[in-house]
N, C-alpha and C positions, 0 to 999 in steps of 0.2 A: 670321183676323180676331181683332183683341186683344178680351177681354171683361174690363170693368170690371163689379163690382159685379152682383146678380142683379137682372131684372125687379123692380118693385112691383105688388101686386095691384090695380088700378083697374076697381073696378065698374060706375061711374056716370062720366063723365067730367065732370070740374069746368065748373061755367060760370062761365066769365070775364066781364068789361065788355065787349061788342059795339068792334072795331073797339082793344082793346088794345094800345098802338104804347111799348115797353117803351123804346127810342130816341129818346121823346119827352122835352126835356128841361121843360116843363111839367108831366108826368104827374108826373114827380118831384120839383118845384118845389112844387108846389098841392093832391096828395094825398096822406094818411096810406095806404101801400101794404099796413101792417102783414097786415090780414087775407089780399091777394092772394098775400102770399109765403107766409103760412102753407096756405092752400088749395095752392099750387104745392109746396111741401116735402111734405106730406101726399099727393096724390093725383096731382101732374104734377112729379115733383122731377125733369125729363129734357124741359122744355116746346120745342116746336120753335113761333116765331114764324115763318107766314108772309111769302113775299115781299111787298112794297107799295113803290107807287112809285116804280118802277122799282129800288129798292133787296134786295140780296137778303135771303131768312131764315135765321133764325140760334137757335140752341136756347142756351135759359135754363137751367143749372144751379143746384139754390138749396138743396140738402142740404149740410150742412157735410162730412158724409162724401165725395160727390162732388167737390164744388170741392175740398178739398184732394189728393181723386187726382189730377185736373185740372190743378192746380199742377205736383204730385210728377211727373205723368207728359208732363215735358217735349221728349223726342224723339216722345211722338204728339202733343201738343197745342202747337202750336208758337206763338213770340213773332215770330217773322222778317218777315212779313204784317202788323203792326200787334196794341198789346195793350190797344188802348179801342176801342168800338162805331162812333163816327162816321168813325176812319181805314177798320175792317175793311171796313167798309159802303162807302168810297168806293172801293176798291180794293185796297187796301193801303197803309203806311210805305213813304215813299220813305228813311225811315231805317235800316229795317230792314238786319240783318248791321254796320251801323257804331256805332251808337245800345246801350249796356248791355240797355235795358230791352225791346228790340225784337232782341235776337240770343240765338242758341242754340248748344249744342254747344262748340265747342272755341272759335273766335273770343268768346262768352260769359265761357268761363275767363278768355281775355287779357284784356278789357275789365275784365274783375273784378280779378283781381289787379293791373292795371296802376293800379285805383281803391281796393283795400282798404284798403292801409297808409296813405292818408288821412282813413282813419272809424276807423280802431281807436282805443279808451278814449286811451293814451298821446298819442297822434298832435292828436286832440281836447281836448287840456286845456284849451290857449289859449282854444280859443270857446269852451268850458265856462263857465270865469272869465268869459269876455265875456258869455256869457246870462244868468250870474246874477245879475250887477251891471248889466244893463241891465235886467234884468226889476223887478228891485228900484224901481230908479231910474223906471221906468214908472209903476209902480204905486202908489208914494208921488206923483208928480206926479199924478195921476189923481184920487186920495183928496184933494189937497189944494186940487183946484176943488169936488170933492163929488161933481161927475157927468161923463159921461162917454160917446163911443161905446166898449166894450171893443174891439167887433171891429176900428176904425178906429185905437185912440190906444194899445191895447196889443196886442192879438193879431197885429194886419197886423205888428207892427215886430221882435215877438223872433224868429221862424225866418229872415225875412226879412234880420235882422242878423248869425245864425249863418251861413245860408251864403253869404253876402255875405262875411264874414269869413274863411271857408274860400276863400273864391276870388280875395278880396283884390280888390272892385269896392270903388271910390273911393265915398268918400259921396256926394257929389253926384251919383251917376248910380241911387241905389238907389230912390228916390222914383218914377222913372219905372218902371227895373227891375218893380217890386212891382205898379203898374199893369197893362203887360203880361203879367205872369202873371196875373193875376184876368183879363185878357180873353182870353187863350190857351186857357181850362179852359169858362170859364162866363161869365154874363155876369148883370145885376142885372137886365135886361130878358127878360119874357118872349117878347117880337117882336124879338129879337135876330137876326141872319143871321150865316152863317158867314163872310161878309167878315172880319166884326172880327177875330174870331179867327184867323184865315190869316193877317193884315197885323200882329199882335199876335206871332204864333208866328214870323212871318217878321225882325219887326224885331230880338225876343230874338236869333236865330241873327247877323243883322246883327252887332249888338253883339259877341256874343262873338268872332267870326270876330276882329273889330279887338282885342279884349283880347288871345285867345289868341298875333293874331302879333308884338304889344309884348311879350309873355310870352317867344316864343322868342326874343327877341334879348334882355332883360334878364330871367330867371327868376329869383322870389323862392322863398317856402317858402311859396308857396300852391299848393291842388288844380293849378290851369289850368298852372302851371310844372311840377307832378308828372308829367302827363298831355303834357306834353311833354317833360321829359326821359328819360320812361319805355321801356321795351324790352322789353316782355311776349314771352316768345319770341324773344329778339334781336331782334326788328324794331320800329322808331321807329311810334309811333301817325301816321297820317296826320293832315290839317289837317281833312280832314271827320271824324275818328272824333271828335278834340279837340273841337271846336265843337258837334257833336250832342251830346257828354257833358253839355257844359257845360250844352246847355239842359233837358238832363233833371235835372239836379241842381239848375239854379235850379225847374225847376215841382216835381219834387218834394220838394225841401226847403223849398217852402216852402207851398203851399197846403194838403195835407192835415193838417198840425202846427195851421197856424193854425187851418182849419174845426173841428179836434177841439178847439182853445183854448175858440175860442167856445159848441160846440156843450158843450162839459164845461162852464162855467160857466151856459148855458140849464137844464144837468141836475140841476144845484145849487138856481140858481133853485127848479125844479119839485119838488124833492125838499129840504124842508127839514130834515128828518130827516139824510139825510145831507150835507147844509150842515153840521149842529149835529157831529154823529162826528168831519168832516174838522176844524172848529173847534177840538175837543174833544184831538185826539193820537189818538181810538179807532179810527184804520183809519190802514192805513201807506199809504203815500205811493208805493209801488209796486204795491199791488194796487188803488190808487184809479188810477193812470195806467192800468193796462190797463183797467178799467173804462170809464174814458171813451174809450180806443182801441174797445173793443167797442160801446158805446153808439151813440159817433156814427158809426162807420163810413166816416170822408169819404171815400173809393173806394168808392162803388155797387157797380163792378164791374171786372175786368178779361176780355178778349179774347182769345183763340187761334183758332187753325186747324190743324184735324185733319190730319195729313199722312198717314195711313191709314185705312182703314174701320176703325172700332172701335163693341162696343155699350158703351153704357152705361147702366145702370141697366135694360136690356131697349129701349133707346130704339139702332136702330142708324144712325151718326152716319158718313155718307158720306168719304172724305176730299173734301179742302177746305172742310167747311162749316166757318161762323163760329160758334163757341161761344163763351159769354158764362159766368162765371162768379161767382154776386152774392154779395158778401162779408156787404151790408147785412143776404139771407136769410140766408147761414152764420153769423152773428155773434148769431140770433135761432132757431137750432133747438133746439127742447124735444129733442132727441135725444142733446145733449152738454151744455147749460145747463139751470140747475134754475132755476124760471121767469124765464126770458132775458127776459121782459117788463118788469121791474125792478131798477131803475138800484140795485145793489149795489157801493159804492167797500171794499166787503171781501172780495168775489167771489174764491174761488182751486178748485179752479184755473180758468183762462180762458185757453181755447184758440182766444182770438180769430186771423181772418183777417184782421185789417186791414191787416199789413205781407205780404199773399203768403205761401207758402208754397213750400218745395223751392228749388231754384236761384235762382229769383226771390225771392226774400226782399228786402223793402227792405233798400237797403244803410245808408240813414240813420236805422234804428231805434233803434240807440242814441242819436245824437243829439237825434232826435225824443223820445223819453222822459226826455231829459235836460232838452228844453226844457218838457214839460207837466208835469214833475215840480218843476222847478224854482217855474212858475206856481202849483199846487197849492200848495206850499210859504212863496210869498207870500201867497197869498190866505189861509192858516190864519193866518198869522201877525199881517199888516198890518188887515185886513177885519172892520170887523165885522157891520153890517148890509148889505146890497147889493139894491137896488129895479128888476127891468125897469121904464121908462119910457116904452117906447115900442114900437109893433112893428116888429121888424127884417125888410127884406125877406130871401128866399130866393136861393141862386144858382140860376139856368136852368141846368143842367147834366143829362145822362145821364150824367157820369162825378162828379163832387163833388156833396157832402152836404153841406148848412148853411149858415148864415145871413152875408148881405154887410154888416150892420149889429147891433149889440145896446145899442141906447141905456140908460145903466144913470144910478140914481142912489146913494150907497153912502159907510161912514160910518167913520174907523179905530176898530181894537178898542181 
């Protein structure tokens, strides 16, 4: 039996909220969970959530030391079974082994490499260019009504343009596209059912299926032509490997960029001080992007299953259970942040988890920092005053962080 990490000494065992359901995506919606995670890191950093509802339990990791073992240690803690809570819960990824984000071990390798040389620096110049002059071009149109939804009229449209761009979807079909990803993840409603999303997640795959087989008979110099002409290990990607890529690369290129857009400029909002720094030139422009990576967290959490008995932290963790591992906690422990309670855009170092860690490491990290850096960038430059007007709702989600709306009003410098 693998042993991570030693036991913690727990005297008292923490009381929690009666009937605490961590898969709730209201619970995440509607409360400040700050203190629960820090009680969990401190006294239960190894918490096993009981079965309910006919659903099975599943142990909460929330130590930043932990979840990054958890990460690193990816032939025990596996992706193959699904790597967010409501798939683990329902049985498993019917994606799993074909899907990047959902395979392990050596078919992983291929999937990745058959994917890299389309994220590297060189490779990405083109949408580089494109996000900077569309981001520009947003945000002077924005400034020049006076106000504005951010999250609707510029956040939703720059990540959602990049990798639109990387994969060479027609304008016209992007409007919809972007829709279906907000309702595939989360939803604006907190009496939402999981129809929407199954019919959302289904129609995406729809879609691409059709791009991808126009791609093999005329392939451009986009992702979906790479991913088809590609031969990871001499062998041709199949049409299911293609189209599950696809749809993991439009949800994740584009909803977690966006939620940290908006949630980075709520944090600006809230922190006028460092409004005035970023304003100012007094904090770079790369340790304010990790900061609002770390801040808002939009991944709560990610998913594995134990493929062998292993203890962790003195907690021991059967194979097959569902293990959750919360970024939001690791991104907020006093164990590696010096007080991680405060939103610092000069923070170094920052050893956030927001892009994964070990094998799994987002593949569109660079891009992603390209795109909030960029935003960062305008907002110092173009921006002078910037007013919330209104309040934005939450997404219902147990897997994304942050707000579906941020009505602003706002003024150039």
């Amino acid at each position: 039996m693998t042993v991570l990490h030693p036991p913690v000494r727990v005297d008292v065992p923490p009381r929690l909220p009666a009937g605490l359901d961590l898969s709730d995506p209201v619970l995440h919606a509607e409360q400040d969970l700050t203190e629960l995670w820090r009680t969990l890191r401190d006294r239960d950093p190894v918490h096993w959530q009981p079965p309910r509802d006919g659903r099975p339990g599943f142990w909460v990791v929330t130590r930043h030391e932990d979840v990054s073992a958890v990460y690193r240690a990816s032939e025990t803690f596996r992706s193959d079974r699904g790597n967010v809570l409501d798939t683990l819960l329902a049985g498993g990824d019917s994606a799993g082994g074909s899907m990047l984000a959902v395979t392990d071990g050596p078919r992983h390798t291929r999937l990745r490499t058959a994917l890299m040389k389309s994220f590297s620096p060189r490779a990405l110049e083109g949408v580089v260019r494109s996000v900077r002059t569309a981001t520009l071009a947003l945000l002077e149109e924005a400034l020049e009504r006076g106000a504005c939804d951010f999250a609707r009229d510029v956040a939703a449209r720059i990540p959602l343009r990049a990798i639109c761009d990387l994969m060479d979807v027609p304008e016209a079909d992007r409007d919809e596209l972007l829709a279906l990803t907000s309702a595939a993840l989360g939803s604006e409603n907190a009496d939402a059912g999981p129809e929407e999303a199954w019919l959302a997640r289904n129609d995406i795959l729809l879609y691409f299926a059709e791009l991808a087989a126009r791609r093999r008979d005329a392939p451009g110099d986009d992702v979906i032509s790479a991913l088809a002409r590609s031969r990871p290990g001499g062998e041709p990607l199949t049409d299911e490997e293609i189209v599950l890529n696809c749809y993991s690369l439009i949800l994740g290129g584009d909803e977690t960029t966006r939620l940290s857009m908006i949630g980075g400029v709520r944090a600006l909002l809230a922190h006028p001080g460092q409004w005035r720094l970023l304003r100012a030139g007094e904090v770079s422009t790369r340790s304010a992007v990790e900061e609002v990576l770390r801040w808002t967290s939009p991944a709560l959490h990610a998913g594995r299953t134990a493929a062998a008995d292993v203890v962790l932290r003195g907690r021991a963790v059967a194979a097959g259970d569902v293990v959750t591992v919360w970024n939001v906690s690791a991104n907020h422990d006093e164990r590696v942040f010096d007080r991680p309670d405060r939103f610092d855009l000069a923070r170094t170092p920052n050893r956030h988890v927001s892009f994964a860690y070990g094998s799994h490491f987002c593949l569109g990290a660079y891009l992603a920092r390209v795109e909030i850096g960029t935003l960062l960038d305008g907002l110092r430059t173009l921006v002078g005053t910037m007013e919330e007007t209104g309040p934005g709702g939450p997404v219902y989600s147990n897997f994304l962080s942050g707000r579906v709306s941020l009505p602003l009003s706002w003024s150039r410098a």
